[in-house]
N, C-alpha and C positions, 0 to 999 in steps of 0.2 A: 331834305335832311336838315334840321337846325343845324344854327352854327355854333352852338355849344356841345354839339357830341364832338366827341375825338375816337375815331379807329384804329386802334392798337392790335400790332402785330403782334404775335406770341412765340409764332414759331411752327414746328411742323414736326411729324411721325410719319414713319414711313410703315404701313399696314402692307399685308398679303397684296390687296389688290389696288393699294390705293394710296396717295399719300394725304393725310390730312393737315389742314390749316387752321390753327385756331385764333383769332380773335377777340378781344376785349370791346367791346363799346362802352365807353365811358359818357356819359350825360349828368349835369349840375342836378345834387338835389336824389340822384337815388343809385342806388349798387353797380357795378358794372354788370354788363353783361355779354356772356359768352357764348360765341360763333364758332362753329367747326364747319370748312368748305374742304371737298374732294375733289381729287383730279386722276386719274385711272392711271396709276403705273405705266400701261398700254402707249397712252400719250407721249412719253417722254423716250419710252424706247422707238417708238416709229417717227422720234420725230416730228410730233406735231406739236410739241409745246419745249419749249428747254427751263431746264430747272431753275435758273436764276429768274424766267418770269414769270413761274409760280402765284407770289406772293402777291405782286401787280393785278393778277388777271385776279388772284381768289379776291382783293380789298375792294376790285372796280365792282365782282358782282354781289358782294357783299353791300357796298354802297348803292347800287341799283337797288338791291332789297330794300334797304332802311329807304329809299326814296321813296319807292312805291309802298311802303307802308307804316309813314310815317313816324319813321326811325322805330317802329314795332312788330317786324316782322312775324306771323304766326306760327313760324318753326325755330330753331337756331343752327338747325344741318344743312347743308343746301348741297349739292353737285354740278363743278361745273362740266359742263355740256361741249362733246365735240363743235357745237353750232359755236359754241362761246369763245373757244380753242381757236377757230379757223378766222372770225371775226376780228378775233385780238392779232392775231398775225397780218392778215389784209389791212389793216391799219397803220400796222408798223413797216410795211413793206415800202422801200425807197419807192417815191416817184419816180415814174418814165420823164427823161429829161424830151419835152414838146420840141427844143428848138432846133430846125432841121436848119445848115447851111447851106448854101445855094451859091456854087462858086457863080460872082459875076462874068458875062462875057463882056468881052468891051467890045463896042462895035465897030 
């Protein structure tokens, strides 16, 4: 992704089955342009996404996009993917603390 794009939130609608995210991409030199990412309703009632991180998860696969295609993606819809849902959770999930103690014995 150059470092002269800028990815702007827009906001969200809430559809039948889905809730959409849309997006501006901003780049020096020509129009913005507009991104809608979807997240399945489903997700958010069972619990596998909360609403407040929505936005995070649509802008990371948003920016995956424009990586892999050189801030010119060949669609401007994309859906993200229970894979994407589950990912973004296992990342944010606290560490298991490793350190075990071990009462000394004196001898």
């Amino acid at each position: 992704m150059a470092e002269s794009i800028i990815v702007q939130y827009l906001g969200f609608e809430v559809k039948d089955l889905v809730r959409e995210y849309a997006f501006a991409v901003l780049e020096s030199a020509t129009e913005p342009l507009h991104y809608t990412l979807t997240i399945a309703n489903e997700a958010f009632v069972s619990h596998r996404v909360r609403y407040q991180d929505a936005p995070d998860i649509c802008s990371l696969r948003l920016r995956r996009e424009l990586d892999t295609h050189a801030n010119h993606p060949p669609t401007t819809s994309f859906c993200v993917t229970d894979t994407e849902l589950a990912i973004y959770q296992d990342a944010r999930k606290p560490k298991p603390n490793r350190t075990t103690f071990h009462k000394r014995q004196d001898d």
